[in-house]
FIMIDO-943687 format. One line per 2 residues: for each residue x, y, z of N, C-alpha, C. Coordinates in Angstrom, 3 decimals. Layout:
BEGIN
X,Y,Z,X,Y,Z,X,Y,Z  ...
//
This chain:
BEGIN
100.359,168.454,117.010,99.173,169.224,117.349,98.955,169.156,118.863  98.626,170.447,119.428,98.611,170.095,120.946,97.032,169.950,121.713
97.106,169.406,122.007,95.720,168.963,122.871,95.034,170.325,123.422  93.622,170.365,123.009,92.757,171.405,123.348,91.689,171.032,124.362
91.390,169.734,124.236,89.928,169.435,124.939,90.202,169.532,126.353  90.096,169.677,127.393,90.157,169.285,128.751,89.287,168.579,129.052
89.392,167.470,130.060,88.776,166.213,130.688,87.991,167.321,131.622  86.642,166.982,131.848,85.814,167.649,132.253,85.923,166.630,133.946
85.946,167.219,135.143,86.266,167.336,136.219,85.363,168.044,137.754  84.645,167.610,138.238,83.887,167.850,139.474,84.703,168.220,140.303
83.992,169.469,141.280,85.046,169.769,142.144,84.164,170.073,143.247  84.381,170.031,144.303,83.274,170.802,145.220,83.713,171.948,146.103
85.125,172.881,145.513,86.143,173.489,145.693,85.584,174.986,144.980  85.806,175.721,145.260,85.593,176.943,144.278,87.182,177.021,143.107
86.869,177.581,142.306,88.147,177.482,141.650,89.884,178.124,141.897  90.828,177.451,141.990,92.342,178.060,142.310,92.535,178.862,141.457
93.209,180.055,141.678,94.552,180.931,140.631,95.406,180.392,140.363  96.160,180.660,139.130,97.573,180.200,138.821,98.181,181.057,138.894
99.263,181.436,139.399,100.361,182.726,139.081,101.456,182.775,138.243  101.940,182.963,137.471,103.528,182.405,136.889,104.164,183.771,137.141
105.590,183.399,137.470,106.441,184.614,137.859,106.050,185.255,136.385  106.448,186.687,136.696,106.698,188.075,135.213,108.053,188.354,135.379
108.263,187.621,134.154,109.469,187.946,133.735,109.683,189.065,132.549  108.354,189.692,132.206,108.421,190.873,131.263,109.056,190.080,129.523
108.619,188.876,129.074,108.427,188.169,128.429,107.400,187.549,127.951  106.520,187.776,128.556,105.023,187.492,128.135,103.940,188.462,128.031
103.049,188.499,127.492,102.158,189.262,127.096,101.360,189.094,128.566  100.923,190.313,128.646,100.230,190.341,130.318,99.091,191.404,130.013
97.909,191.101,130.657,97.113,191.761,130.724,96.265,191.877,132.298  96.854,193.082,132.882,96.533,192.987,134.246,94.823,193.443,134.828
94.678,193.488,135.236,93.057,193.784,135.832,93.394,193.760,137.346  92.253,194.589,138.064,92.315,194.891,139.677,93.126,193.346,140.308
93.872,193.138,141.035,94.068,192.160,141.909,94.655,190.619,141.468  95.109,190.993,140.211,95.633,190.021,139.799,96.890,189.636,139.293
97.998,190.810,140.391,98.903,190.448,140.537,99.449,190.396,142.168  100.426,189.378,142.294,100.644,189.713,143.932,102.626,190.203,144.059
103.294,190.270,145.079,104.723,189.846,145.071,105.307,189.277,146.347  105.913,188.387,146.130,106.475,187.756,147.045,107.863,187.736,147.030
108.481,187.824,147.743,109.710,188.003,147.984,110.521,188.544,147.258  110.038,189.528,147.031,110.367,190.636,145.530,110.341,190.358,144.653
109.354,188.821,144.191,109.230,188.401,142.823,107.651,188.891,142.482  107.576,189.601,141.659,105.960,190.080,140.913,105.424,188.079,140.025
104.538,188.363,140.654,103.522,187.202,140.037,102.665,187.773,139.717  101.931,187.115,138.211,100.829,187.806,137.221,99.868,186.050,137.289
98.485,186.494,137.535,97.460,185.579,137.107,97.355,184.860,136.040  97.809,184.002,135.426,97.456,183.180,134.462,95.752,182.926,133.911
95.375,181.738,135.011,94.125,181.485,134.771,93.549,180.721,136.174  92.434,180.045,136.029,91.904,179.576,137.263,91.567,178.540,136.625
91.744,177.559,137.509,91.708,175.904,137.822,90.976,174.871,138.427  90.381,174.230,138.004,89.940,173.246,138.815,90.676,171.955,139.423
89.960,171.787,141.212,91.117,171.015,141.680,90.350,169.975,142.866  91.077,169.082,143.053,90.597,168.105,144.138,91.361,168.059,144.955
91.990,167.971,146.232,92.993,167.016,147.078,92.703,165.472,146.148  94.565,165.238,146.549,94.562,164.016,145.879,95.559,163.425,147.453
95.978,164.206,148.173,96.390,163.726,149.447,95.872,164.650,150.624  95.755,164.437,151.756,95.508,165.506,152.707,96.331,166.515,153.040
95.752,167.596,153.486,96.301,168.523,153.954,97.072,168.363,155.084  98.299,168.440,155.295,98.895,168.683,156.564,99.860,170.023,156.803
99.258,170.458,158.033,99.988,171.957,158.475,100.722,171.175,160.054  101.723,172.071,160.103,102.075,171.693,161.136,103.178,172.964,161.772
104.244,172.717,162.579,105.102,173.903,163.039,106.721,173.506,162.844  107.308,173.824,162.389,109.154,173.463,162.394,109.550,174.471,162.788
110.893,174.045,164.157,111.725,175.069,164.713,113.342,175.361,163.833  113.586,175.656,162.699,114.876,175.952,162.243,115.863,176.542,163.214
115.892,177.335,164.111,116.296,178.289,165.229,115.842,177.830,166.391  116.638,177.816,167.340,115.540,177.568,168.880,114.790,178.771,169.346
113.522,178.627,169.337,112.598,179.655,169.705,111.916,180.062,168.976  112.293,179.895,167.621,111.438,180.492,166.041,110.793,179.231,165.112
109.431,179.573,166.186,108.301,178.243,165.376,107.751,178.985,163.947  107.835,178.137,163.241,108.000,178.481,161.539,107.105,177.689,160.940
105.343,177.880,160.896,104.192,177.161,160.060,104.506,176.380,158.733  104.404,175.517,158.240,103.655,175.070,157.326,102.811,173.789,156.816
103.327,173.945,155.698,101.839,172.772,155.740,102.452,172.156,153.759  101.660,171.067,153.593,101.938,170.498,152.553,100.350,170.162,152.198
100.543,169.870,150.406,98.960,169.577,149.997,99.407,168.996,148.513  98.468,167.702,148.026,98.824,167.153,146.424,97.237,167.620,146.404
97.285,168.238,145.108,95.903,167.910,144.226,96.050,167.652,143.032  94.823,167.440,142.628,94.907,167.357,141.366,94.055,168.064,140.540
94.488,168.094,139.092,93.499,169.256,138.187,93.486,168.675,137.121  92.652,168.974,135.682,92.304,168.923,135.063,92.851,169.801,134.017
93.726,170.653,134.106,94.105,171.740,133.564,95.067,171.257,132.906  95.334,171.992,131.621,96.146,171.740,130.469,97.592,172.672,130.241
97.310,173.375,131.484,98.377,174.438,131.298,99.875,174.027,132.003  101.039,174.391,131.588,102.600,173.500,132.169,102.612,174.467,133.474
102.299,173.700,134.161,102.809,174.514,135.935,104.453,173.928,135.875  105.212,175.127,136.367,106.586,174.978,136.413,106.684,174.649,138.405
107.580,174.421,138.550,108.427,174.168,140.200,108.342,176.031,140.734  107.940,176.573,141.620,107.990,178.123,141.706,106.615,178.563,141.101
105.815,178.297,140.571,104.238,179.095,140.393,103.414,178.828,141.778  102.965,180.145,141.903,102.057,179.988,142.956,100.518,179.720,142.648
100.053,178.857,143.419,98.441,178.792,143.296,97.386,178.985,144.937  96.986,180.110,143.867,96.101,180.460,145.823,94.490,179.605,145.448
94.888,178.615,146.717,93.313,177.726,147.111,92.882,178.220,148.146  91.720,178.591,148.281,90.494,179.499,149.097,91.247,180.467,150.169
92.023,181.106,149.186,92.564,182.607,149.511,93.780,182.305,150.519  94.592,180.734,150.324,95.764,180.505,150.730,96.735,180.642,149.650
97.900,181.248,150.236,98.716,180.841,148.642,99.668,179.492,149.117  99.487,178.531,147.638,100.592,177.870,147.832,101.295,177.798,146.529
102.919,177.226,146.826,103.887,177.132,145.616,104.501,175.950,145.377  104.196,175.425,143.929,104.376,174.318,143.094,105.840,173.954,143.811
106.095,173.057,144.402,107.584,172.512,145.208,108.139,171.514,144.766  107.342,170.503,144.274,107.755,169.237,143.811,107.449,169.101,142.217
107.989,167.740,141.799,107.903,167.041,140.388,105.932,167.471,140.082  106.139,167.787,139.071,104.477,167.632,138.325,104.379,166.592,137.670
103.316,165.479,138.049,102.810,164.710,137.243,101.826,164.433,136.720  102.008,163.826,135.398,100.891,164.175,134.764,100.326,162.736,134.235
98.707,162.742,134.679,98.322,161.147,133.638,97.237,161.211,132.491  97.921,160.398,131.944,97.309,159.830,130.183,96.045,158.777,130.477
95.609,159.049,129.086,94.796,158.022,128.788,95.256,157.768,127.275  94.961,156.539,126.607,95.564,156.573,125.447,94.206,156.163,124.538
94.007,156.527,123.277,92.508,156.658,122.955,92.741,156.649,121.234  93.191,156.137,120.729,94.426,155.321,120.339,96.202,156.236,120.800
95.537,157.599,120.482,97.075,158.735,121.030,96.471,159.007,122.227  97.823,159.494,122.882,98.358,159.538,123.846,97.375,160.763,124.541
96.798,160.681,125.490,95.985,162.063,125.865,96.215,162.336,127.126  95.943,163.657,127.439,96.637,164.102,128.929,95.326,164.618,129.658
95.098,163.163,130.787,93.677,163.793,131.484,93.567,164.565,132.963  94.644,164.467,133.386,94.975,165.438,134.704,96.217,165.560,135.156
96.724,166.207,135.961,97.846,166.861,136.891,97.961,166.624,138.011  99.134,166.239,138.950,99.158,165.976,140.108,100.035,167.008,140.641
100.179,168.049,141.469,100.921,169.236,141.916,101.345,168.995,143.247  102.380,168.830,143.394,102.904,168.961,144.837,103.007,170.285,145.249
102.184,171.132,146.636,102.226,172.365,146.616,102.823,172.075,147.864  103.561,173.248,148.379,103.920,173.683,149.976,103.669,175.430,149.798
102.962,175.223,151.345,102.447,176.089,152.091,103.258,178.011,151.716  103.229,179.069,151.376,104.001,180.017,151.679,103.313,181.221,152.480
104.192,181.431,153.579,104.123,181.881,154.604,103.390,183.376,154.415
//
């Protein structure tokens, strides 16, 4: 049986988007503005999230090329959300987008079973 309740969660954040790529495999129901594309991949809105920093924000500049300063920035939060964020979903926080880059982790509480009370998302910055 899969877990329904969500751990109820304070935020002082307005709430994130989730995006998951469309792969024309899922049932989609679009409305004004709730799809974007990035790099010729179409992303569809999932749902919206609640979230904290769980590390700070850091932006900064990397030169790959000499002469071509190239922004970004890194951010962990965390959520409350029950939904499987894959490596590649984008989530836009206060009208930034960022994309799931790293391992997702996730922590329990055990209550005699095993329960899943938040998410830790490694996001990086997209340009």
């Amino acid at each position: 049986m899969a877990q329904s309740f969500e751990y109820p969660m304070w935020s002082p954040h307005p709430k994130a988007k989730l995006y998951k790529r469309y792969t024309a495999d899922m049932p989609v129901e679009l409305k004004d503005g709730e799809s974007v594309t990035v790099q010729g991949n179409r992303y569809v809105c999932v749902c919206k999230i609640r979230w904290v920093e769980a590390t700070e924000r850091t932006e900064n500049e990397y030169q790959p090329m000499d002469g071509l300063l190239t922004p970004n920035g890194y951010l962990t939060i965390r959520t409350n959300s029950l939904h499987k964020f894959e490596k590649g979903d984008l989530v836009v926080i206060e009208g930034k987008l960022w994309q799931v880059d790293g391992d997702v982790r996730i922590g329990y509480i055990y209550t005699p079973k095993k329960v899943q009370t938040n998410q830790y998302l490694e996001l990086r910055k997209v340009l």
